[in-house]
C-alpha positions as CSV (number, residue, x, y, z in Angstrom):
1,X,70.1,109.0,81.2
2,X,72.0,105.9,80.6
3,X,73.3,104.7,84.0
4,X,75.6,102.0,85.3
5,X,77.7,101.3,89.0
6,X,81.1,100.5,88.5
7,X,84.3,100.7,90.1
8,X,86.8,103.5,88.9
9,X,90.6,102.7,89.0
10,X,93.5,104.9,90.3
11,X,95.3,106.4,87.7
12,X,98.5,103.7,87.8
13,X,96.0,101.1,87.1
14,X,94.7,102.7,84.3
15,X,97.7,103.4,83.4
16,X,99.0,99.4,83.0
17,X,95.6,98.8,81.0
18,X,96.5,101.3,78.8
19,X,99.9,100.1,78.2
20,X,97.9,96.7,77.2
21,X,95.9,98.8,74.7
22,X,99.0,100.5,73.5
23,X,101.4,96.8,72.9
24,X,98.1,95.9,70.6
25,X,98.2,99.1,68.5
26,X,101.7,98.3,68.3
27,X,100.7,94.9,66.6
28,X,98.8,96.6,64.0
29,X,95.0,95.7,66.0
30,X,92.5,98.1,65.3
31,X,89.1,98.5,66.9
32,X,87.1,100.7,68.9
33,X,89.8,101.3,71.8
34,X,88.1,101.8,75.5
35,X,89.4,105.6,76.4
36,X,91.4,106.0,79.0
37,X,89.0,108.2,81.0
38,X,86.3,105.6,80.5
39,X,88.1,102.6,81.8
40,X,86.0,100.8,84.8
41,X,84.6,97.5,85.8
42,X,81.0,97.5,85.7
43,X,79.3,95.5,88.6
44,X,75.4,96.3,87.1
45,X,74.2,98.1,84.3
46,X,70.8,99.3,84.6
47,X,70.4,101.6,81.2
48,X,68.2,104.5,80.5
49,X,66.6,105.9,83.7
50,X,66.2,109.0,85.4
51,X,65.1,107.2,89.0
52,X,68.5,108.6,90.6
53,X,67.3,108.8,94.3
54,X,66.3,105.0,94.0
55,X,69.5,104.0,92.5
56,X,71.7,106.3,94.8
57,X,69.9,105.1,98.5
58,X,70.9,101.7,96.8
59,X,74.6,102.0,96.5
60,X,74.4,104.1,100.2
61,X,73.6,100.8,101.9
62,X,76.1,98.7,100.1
63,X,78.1,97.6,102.9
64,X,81.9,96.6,102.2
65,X,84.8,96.1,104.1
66,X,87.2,97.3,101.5
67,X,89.0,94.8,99.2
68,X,91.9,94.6,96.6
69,X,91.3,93.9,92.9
70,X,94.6,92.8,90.7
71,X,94.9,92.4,86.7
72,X,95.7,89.4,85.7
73,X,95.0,87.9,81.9
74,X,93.7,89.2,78.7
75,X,90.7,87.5,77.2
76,X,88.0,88.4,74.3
77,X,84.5,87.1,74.6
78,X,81.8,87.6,71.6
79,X,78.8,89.6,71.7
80,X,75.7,90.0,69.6
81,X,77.5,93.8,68.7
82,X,80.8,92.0,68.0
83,X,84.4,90.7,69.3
84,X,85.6,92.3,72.9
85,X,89.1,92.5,74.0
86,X,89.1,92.3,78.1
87,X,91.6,92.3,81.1
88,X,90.3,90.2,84.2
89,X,90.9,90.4,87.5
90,X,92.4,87.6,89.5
91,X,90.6,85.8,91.4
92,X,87.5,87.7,90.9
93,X,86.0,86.8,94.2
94,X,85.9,90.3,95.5
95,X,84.6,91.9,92.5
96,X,82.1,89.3,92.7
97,X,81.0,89.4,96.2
98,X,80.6,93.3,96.2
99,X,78.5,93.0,92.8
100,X,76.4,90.8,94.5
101,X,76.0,92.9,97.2
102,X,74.5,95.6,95.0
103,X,72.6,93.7,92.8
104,X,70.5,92.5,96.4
105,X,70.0,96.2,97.0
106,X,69.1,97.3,93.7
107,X,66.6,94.5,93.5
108,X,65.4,95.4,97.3
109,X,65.0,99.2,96.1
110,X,62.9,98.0,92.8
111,X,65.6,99.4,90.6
112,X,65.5,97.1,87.5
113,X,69.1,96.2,86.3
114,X,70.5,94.0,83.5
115,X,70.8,90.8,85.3
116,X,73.4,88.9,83.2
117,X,75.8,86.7,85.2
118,X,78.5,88.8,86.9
119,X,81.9,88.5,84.9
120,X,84.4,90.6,86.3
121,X,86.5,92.1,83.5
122,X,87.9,95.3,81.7
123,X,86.8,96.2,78.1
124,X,89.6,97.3,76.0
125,X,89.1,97.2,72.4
126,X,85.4,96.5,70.7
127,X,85.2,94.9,67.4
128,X,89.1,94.6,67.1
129,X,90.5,93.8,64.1
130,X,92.1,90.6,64.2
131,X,92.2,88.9,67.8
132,X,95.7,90.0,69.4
133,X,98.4,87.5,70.4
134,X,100.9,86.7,72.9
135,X,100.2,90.1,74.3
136,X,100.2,90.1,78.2
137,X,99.2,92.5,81.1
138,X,101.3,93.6,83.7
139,X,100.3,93.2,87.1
140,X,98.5,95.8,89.2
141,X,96.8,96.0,91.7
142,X,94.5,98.5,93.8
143,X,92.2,98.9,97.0
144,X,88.1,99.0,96.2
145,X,87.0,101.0,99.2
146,X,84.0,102.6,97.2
147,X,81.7,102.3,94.0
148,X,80.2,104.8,91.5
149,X,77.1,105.5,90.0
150,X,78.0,107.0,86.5
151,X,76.5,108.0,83.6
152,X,77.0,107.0,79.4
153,X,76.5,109.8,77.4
154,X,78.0,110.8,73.9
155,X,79.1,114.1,74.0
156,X,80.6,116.0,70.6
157,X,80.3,112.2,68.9
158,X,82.4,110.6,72.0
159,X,80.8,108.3,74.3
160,X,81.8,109.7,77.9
161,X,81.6,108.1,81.2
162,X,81.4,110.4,84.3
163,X,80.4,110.5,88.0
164,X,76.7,111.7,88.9
């Protein structure tokens, strides 16, 4: 199983990233558009593993006093698969803080994780045609009062991202 802890967004924040994604396919940019039912912020990706009960007493003793996340800017970052379109978060101190958090009790549990520096963001488009421009994101804003472990699977050719 291909697991990763994230945080899932109400459905009025999803909904503003998706307007995003919708004023670029109004521009003509193509790509590999994020679905809205997969939209998240990852805080550590830990990949193929079946070690559940390590990586669930993990997140149990994550303790957060809960916090507000807000959109803020658009940005696109390369990576060895390619161009990524992202939305950030303002400020991303809170993200931060709580994937800190989580990383300490991942790595206190012995779950191995991918331990690439913490950059809070969205992904919206992969591999987008031509970079967008002068598209911006509205504000929005929501309260982070939990965090989920979820699974990647591809199910009928679509990659899917759901709670376990």
């Amino acid at each position: 199983m291909r697991i990763f802890i994230a945080i899932r967004f109400t459905e009025d924040f999803k909904s503003t990233l998706v307007d995003a994604q919708q004023e670029m396919r109004d521009q003509g940019v193509e790509g590999n558009y994020c679905p809205y039912g997969n939209l998240h912020l990852t805080l550590a990706f830990i990949g193929e593993t079946f070690d559940l009960p390590k990586i669930r007493k993990a997140v149990r003793e994550v303790s957060f006093d809960p916090c507000e996340i807000t959109l803020d800017k658009l940005g696109t970052f390369q990576t060895k698969n390619g161009t990524v379109v992202w939305a950030g978060i303002k400020d991303g101190s809170s993200a931060s803080s709580l994937a800190s958090l989580l990383r300490e009790r991942l790595v206190a549990n012995g779950v191995k994780f991918k331990s690439t520096e913490f950059f809070p963001h969205i992904s919206l488009i992969r591999n987008p045609s031509t970079v967008p421009t002068d598209i911006s994101i509205k504000t929005a804003s929501m309260r982070v009062d939990r965090i989920y472990v979820m699974k990647s699977e591809r199910i009928d050719g679509e990659l899917v991202y759901s709670e376990i």
